[in-house]
Residue frames as qw, qx, qy, qz and C-alpha x, y, z in Angstrom:
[[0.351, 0.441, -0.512, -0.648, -8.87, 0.72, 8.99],
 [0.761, 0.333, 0.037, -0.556, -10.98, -1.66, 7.25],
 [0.643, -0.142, 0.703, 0.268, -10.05, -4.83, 5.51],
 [0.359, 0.836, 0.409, 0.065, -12.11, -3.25, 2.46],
 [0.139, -0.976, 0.087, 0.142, -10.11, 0.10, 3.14],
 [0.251, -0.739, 0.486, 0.394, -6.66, -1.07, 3.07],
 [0.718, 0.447, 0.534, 0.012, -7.49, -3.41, 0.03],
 [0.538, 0.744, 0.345, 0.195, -8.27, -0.83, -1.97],
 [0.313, -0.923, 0.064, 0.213, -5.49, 0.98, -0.65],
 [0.770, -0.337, 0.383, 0.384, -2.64, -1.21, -0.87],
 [0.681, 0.484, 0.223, 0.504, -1.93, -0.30, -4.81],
 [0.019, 0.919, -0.016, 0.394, -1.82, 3.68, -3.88],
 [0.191, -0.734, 0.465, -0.457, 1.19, 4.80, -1.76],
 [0.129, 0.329, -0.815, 0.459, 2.36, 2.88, 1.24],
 [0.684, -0.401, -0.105, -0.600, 0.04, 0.46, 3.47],
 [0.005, -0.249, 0.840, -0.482, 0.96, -1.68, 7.16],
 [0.718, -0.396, -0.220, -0.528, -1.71, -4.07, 8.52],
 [0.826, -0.534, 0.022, -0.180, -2.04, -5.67, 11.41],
 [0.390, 0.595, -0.549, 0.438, 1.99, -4.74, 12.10],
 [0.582, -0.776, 0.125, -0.208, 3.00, -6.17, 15.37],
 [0.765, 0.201, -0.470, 0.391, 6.28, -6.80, 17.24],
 [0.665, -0.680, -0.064, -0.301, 7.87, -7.46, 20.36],
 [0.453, 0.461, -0.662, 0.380, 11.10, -8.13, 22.36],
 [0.277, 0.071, -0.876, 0.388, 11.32, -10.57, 25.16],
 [0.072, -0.514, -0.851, 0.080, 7.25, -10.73, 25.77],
 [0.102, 0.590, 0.367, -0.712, 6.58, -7.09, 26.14],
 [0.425, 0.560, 0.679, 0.213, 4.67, -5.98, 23.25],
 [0.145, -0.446, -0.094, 0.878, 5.91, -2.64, 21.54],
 [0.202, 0.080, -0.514, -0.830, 3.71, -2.78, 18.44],
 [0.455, 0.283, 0.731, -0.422, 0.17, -3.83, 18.74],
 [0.303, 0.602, 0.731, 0.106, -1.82, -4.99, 15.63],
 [0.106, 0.696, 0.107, -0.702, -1.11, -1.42, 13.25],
 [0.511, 0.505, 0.612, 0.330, -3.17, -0.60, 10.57],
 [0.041, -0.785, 0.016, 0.618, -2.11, 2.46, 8.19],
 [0.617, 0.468, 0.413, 0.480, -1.75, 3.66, 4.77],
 [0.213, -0.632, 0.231, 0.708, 0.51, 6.60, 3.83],
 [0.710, 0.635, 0.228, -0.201, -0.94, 8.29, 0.46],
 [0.689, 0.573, 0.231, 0.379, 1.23, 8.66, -3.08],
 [0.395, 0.565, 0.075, 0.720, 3.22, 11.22, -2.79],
 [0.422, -0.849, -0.006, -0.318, 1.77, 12.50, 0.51],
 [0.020, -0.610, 0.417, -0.674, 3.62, 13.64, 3.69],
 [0.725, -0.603, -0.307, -0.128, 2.29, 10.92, 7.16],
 [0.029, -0.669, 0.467, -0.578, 3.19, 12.11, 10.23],
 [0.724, -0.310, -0.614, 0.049, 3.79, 9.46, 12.58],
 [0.189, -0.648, 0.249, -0.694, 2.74, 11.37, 16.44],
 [0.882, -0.217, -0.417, -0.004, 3.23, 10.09, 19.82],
 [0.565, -0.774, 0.271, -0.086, 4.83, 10.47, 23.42],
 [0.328, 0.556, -0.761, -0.064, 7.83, 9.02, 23.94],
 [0.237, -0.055, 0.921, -0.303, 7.86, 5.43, 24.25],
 [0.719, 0.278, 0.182, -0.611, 4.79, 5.06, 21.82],
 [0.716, 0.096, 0.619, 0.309, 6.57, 2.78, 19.73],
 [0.650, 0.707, 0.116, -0.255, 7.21, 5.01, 16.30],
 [0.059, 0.703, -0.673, -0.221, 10.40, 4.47, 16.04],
 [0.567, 0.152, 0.806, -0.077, 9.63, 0.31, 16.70],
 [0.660, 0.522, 0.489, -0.231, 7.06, 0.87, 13.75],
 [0.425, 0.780, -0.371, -0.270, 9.42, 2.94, 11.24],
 [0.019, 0.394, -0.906, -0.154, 12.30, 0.10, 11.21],
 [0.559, 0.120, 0.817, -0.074, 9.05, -2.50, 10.77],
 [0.546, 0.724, 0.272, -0.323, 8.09, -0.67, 7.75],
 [0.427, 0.731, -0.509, -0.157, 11.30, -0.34, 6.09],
 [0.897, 0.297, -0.295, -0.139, 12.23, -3.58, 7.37],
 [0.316, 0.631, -0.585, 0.400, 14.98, -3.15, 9.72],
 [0.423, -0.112, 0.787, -0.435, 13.17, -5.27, 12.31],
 [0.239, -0.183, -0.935, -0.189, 10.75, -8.51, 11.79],
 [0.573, -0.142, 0.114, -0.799, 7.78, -7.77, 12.66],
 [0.306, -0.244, 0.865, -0.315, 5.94, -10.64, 14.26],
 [0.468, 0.526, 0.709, 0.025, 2.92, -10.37, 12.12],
 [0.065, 0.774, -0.054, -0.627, 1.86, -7.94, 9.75],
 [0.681, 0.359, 0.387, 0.508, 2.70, -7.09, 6.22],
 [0.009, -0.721, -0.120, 0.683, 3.56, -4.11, 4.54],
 [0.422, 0.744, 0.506, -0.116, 2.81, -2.77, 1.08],
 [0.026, 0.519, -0.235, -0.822, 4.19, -0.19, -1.25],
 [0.230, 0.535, -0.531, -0.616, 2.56, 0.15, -4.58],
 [0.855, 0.170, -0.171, -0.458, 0.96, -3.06, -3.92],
 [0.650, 0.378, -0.612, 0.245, 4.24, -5.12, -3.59],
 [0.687, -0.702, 0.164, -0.098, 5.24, -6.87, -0.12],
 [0.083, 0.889, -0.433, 0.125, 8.01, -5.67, 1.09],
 [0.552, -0.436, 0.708, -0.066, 9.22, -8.53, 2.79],
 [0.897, 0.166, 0.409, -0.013, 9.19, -10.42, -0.65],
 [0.561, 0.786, -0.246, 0.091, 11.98, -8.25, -2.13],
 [0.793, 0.127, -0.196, 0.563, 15.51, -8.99, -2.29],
 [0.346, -0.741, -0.323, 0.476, 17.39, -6.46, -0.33],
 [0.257, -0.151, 0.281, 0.912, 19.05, -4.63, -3.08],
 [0.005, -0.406, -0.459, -0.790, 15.67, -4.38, -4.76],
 [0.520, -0.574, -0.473, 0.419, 14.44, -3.15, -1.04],
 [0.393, -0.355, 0.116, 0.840, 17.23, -0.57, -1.15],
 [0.154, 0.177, 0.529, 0.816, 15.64, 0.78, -4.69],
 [0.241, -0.565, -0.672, -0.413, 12.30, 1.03, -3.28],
 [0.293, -0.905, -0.218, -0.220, 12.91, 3.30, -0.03],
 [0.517, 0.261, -0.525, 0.624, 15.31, 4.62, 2.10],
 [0.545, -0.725, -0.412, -0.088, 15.55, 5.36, 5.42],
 [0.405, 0.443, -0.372, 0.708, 17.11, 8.09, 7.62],
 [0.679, -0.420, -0.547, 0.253, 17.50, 7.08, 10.80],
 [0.524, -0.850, -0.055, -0.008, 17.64, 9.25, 14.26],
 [0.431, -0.706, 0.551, 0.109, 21.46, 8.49, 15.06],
 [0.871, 0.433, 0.200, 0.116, 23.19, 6.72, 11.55],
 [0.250, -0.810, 0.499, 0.180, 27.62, 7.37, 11.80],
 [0.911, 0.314, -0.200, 0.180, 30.19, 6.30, 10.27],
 [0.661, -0.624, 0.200, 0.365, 33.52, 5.89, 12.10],
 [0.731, 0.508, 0.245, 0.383, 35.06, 5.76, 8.26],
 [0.221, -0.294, 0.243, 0.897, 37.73, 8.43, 6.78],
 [0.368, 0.241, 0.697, 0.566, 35.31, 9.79, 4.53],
 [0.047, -0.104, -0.112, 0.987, 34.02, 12.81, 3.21],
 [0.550, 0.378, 0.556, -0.495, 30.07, 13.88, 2.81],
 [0.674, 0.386, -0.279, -0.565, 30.23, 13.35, -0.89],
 [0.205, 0.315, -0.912, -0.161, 31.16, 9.94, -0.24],
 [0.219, 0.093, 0.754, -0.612, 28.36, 9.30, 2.22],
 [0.599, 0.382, 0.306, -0.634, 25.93, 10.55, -0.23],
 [0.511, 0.330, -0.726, -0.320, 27.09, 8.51, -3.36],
 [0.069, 0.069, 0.994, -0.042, 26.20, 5.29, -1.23],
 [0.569, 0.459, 0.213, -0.648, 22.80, 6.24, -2.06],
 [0.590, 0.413, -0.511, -0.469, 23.94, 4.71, -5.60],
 [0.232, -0.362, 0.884, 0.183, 25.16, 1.43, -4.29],
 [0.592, 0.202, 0.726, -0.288, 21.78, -0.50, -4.65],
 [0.517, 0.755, -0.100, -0.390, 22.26, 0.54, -8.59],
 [0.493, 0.692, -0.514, -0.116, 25.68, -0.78, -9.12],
 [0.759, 0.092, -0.508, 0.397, 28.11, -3.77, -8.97],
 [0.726, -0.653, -0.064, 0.207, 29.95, -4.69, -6.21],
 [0.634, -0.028, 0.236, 0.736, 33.57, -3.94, -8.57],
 [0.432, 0.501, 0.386, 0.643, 32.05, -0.88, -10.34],
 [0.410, -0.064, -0.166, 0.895, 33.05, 2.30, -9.65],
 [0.235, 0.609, 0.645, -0.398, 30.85, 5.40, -9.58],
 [0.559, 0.317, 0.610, 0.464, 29.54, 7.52, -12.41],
 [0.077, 0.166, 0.058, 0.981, 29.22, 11.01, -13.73],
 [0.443, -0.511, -0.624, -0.392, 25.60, 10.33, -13.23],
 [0.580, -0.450, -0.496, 0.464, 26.15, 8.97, -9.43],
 [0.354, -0.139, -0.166, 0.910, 28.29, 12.28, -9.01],
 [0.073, -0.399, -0.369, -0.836, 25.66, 14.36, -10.68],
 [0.579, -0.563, -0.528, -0.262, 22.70, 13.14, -8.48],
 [0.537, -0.405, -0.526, 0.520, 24.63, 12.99, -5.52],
 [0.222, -0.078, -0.065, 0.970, 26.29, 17.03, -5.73],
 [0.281, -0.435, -0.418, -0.746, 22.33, 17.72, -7.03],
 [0.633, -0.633, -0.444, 0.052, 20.89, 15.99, -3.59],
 [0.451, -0.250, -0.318, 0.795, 23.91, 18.12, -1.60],
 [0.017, 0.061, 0.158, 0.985, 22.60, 21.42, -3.20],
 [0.438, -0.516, -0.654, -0.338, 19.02, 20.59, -2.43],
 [0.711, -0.539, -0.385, 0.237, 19.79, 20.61, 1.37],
 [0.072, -0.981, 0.028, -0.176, 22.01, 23.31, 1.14],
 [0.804, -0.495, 0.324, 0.064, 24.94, 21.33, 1.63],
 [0.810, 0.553, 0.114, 0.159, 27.02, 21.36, -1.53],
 [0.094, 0.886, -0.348, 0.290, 29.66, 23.64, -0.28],
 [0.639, -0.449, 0.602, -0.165, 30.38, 20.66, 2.39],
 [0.895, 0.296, -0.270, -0.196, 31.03, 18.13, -0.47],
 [0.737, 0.467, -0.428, 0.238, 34.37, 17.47, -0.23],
 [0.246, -0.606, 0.521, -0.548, 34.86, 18.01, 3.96],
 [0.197, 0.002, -0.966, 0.167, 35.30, 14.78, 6.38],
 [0.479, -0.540, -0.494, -0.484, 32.23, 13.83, 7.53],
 [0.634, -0.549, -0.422, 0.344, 33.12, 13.83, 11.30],
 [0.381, -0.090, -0.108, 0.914, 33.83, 16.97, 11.09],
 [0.222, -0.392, -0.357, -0.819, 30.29, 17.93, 10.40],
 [0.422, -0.020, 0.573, -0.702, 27.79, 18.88, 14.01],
 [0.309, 0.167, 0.890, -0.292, 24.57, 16.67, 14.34],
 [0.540, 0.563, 0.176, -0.600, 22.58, 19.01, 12.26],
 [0.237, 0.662, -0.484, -0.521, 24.77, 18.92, 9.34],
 [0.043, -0.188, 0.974, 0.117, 24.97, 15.39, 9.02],
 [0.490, 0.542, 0.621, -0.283, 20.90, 14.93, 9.06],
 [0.399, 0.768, 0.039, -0.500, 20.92, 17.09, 6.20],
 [0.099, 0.492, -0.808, -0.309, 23.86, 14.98, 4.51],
 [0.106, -0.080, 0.980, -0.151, 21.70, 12.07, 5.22],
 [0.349, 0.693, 0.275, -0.567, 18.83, 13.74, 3.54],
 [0.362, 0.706, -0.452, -0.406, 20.75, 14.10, 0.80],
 [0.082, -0.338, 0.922, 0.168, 22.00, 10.39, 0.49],
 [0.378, 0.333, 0.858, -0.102, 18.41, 9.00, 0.72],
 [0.507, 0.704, 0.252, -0.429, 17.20, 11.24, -2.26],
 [0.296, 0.557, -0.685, -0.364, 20.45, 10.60, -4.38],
 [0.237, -0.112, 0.960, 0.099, 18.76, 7.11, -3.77],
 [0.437, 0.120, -0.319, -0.832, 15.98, 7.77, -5.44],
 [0.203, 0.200, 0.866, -0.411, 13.18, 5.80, -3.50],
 [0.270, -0.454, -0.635, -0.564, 9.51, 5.51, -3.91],
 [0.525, -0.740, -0.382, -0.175, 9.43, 5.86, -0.24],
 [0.138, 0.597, -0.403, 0.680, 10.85, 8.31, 2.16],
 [0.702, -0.590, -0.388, -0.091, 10.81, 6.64, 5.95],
 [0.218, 0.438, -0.468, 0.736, 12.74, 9.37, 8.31],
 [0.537, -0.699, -0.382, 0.277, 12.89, 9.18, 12.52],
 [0.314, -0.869, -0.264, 0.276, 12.93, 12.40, 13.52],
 [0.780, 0.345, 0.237, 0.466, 14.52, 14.37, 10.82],
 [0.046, 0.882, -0.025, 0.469, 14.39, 17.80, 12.19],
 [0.765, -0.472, -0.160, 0.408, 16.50, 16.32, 15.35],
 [0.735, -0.241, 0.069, 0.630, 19.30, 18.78, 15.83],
 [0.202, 0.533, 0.321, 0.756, 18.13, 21.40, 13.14],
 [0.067, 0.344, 0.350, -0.869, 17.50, 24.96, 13.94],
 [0.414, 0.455, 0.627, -0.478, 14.30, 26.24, 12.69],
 [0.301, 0.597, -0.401, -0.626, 15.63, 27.58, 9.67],
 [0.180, 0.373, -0.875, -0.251, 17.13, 24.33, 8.41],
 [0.265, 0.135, 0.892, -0.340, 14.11, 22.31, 9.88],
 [0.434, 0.684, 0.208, -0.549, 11.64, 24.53, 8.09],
 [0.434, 0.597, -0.485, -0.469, 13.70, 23.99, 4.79],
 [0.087, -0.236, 0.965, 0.077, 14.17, 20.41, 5.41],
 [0.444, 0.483, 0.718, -0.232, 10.41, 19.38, 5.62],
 [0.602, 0.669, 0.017, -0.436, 9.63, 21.79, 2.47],
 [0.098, 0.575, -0.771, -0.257, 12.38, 19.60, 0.82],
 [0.244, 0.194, 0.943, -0.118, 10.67, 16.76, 1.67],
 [0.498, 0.513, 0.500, -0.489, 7.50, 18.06, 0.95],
 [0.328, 0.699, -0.263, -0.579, 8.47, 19.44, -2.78],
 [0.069, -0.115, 0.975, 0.176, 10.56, 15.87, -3.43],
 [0.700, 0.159, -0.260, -0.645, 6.83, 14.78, -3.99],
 [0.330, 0.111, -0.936, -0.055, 7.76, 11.10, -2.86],
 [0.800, -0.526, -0.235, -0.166, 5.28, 8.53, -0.21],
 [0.214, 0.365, -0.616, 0.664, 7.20, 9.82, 2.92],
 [0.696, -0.568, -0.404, 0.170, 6.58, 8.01, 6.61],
 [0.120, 0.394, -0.471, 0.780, 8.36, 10.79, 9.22],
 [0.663, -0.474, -0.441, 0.376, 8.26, 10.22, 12.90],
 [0.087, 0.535, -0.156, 0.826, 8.01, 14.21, 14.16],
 [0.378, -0.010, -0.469, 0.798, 7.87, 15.78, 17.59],
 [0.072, 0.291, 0.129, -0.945, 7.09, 18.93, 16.98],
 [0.352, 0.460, 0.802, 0.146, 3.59, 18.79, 16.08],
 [0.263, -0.678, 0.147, 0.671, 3.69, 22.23, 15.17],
 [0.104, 0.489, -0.690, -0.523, 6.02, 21.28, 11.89],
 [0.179, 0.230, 0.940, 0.179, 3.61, 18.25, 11.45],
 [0.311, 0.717, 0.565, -0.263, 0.79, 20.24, 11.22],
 [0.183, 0.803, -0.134, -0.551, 2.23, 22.41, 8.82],
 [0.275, 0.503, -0.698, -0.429, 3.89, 19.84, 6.19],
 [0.313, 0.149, 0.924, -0.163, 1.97, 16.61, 7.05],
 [0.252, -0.067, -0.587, -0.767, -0.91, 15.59, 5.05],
 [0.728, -0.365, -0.392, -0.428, -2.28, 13.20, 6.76],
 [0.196, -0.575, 0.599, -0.521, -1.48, 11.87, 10.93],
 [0.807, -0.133, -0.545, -0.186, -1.08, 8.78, 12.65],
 [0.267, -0.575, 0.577, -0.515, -0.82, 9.10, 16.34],
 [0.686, -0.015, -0.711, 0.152, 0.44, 6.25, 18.46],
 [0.614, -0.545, 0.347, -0.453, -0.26, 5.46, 22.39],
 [0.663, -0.196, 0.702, -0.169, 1.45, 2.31, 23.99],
 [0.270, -0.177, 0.823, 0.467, 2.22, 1.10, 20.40],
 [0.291, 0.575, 0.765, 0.001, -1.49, 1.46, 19.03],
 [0.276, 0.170, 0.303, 0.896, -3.17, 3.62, 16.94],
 [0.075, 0.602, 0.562, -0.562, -5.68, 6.30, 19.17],
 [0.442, 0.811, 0.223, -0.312, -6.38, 8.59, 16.11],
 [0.547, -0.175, 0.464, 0.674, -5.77, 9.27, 12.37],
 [0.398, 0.632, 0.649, 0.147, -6.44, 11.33, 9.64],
 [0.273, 0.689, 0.137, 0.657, -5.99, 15.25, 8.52],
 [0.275, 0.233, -0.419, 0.833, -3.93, 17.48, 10.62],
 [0.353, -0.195, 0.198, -0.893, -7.13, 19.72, 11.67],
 [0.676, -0.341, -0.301, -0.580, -8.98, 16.87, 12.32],
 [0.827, -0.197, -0.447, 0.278, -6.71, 14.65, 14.71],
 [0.273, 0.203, -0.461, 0.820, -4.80, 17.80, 16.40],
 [0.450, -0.666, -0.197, -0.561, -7.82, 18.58, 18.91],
 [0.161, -0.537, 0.553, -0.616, -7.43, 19.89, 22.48],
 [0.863, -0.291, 0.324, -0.256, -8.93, 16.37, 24.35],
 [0.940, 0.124, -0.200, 0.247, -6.63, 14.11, 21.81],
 [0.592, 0.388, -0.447, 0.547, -3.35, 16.30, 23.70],
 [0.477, -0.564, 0.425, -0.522, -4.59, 16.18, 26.61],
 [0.952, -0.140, 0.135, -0.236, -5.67, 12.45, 26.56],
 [0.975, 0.130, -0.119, 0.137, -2.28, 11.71, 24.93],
 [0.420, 0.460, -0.308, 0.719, 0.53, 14.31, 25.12],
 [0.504, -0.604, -0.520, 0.333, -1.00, 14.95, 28.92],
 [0.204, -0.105, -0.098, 0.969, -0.62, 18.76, 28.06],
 [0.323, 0.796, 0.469, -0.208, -3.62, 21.67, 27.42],
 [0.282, 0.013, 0.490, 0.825, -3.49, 23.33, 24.30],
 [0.507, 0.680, 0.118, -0.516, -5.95, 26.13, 21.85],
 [0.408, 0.070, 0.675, 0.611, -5.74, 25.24, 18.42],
 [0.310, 0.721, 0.072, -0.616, -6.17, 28.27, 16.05],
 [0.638, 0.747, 0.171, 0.072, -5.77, 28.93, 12.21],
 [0.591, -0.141, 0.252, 0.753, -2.16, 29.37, 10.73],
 [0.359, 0.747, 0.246, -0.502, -2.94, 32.88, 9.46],
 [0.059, 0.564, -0.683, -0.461, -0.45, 31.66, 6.07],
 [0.397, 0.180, -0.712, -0.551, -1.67, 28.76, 5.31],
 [0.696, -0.153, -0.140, -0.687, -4.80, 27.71, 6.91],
 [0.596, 0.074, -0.743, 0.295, -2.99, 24.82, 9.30],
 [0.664, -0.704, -0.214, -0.132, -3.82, 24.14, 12.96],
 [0.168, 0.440, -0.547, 0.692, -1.05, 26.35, 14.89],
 [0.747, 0.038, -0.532, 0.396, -0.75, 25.15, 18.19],
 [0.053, -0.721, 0.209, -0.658, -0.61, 27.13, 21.30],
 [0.700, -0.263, -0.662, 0.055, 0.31, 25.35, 24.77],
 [0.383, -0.812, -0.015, -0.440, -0.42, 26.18, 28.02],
 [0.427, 0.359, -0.718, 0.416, 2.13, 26.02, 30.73],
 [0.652, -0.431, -0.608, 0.140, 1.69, 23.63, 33.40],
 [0.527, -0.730, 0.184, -0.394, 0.77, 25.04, 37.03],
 [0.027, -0.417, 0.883, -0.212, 3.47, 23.21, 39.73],
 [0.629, 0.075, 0.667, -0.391, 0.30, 20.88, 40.57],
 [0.874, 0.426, -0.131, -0.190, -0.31, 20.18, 37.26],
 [0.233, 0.639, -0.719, 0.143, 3.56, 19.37, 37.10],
 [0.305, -0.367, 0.729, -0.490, 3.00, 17.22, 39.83],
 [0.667, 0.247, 0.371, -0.597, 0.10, 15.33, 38.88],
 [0.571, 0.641, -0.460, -0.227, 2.03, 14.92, 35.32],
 [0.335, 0.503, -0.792, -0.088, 4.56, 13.09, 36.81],
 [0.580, 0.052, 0.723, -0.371, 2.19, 10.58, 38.68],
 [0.869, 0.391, 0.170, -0.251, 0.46, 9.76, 35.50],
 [0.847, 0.433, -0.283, -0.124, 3.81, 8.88, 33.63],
 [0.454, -0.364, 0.670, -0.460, 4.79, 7.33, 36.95],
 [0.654, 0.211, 0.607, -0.400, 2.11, 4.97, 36.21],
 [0.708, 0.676, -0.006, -0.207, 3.09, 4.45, 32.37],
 [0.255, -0.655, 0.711, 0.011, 6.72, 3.37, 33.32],
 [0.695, 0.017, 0.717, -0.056, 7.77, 0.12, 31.23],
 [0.628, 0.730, 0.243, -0.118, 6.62, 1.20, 27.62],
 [0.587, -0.134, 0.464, 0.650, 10.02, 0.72, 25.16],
 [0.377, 0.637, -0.198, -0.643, 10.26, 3.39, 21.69]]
């Protein structure tokens, strides 16, 4: 991306230049430039070990980033206070517990804190928003149950629900369909997608990215090898050259998305696979 490009970008939606960072000399971000539209859906793609997790906690801030800035709306992030931080995105992390006694409507009311006093209690409002975000996710019937009593899925989806009862401008989720079956994956991204917010997601399945993504930003070795509209970045040489797999890419016959179709490796291919990420050994997420 352009210096020109992310310029005129920077007011619209979400924008990252020349992001890098690193931990004890090895270099898991490299100089990344992106811009996640208004309201749109970016899929951040990528082997493991490409660095998207690294890049999601430099965008919301949960790491320093060695260089870099980042944008929302025009504003750099690194020049807000954290509470007004807290007001301006949230972030639902891969693996985010709470040893606490406490139940999932308590989980999702901290969504309000970055609203209220440190003494002041919460409010019909809070309660509204929150029991509205539970019922979004499908989760409203679980209000009042301990949270450690809820499986891996159940808790993404509670944690879904806390980062819309915070009512962000930006949505920045690692791997949000972890744990979900397909139902609850499939309803979680169209949740996301309907919420209408500037949402960064780190996805897997590229699959569910091609189908609720707008726009893609695939990472290699912490860099960025291709971006831009599902049907134009999913092509059979970029997953070969990056996801080391062979694929057809056809026509979603619903809704006119590149569906996927992968071919299963031969034992020599197998073989051959693990020489090349043999030779790729070293690279941190």
């Amino acid at each position: 991306m352009s210096d020109t490009t992310v310029t005129a970008a920077a007011a619209d939606g979400l924008t990252a230049r020349d992001l890098s960072w690193s931990v004890k000399g090895t270099v898991i971000v490299d100089g990344i430039h992106m811009h996640g539209g208004r309201g749109e859906i970016t899929g951040l793609l990528g082997p493991n070990g490409s660095g998207k997790t690294t890049l999601l906690r430099a965008i919301a801030r949960l790491s320093k980033p060695d260089r870099g800035v980042v944008h929302l709306g025009g504003t750099d992030l690194a020049t807000l206070r954290r509470r007004d931080l807290a007001r301006q995105l949230a972030v639902v992390q891969q693996h985010a517990g709470t040893d606490l006694d406490v139940t999932v409507l308590d989980v999702v009311l901290l969504g309000r804190t970055p609203y209220r006093s440190a003494l002041q209690g919460d409010s019909e409002q809070d309660r509204a928003l929150a029991l509205d975000a539970l019922q979004q996710v499908d989760m409203v019937e679980f209000a009042t149950r301990k949270w450690a009593t809820l499986s891996g899925g159940e808790q993404q989806r509670v944690h879904l629900a806390r980062a819309l009862t915070q009512q962000p401008e930006l949505l920045v989720l690692d791997e949000p369909t972890n744990h979900l079956d397909i139902a609850h994956a499939l309803s979680l991204l169209a949740l996301v997608r309907h919420a209408g917010l500037t949402t960064i997601a780190a996805l897997h399945d590229l699959n569910l990215a091609a189908m609720f993504c707008d726009h893609l930003v695939v990472l290699q070795r912490g860099r960025v090898v291709a971006s831009g509209a599902p049907h134009d970045v999913l092509t059979p040489q970029l997953l070969r050259e990056v996801y080391d797999v062979e694929a057809d890419i056809g026509t979603h016959p619903r809704t006119g998305r590149p569906l996927l179709t992968f071919h299963p490796p031969e034992p020599a291919d197998s073989a051959a696979r693990r020489a090349r990420q043999a030779a790729r050994q070293g690279v941190i997420a």
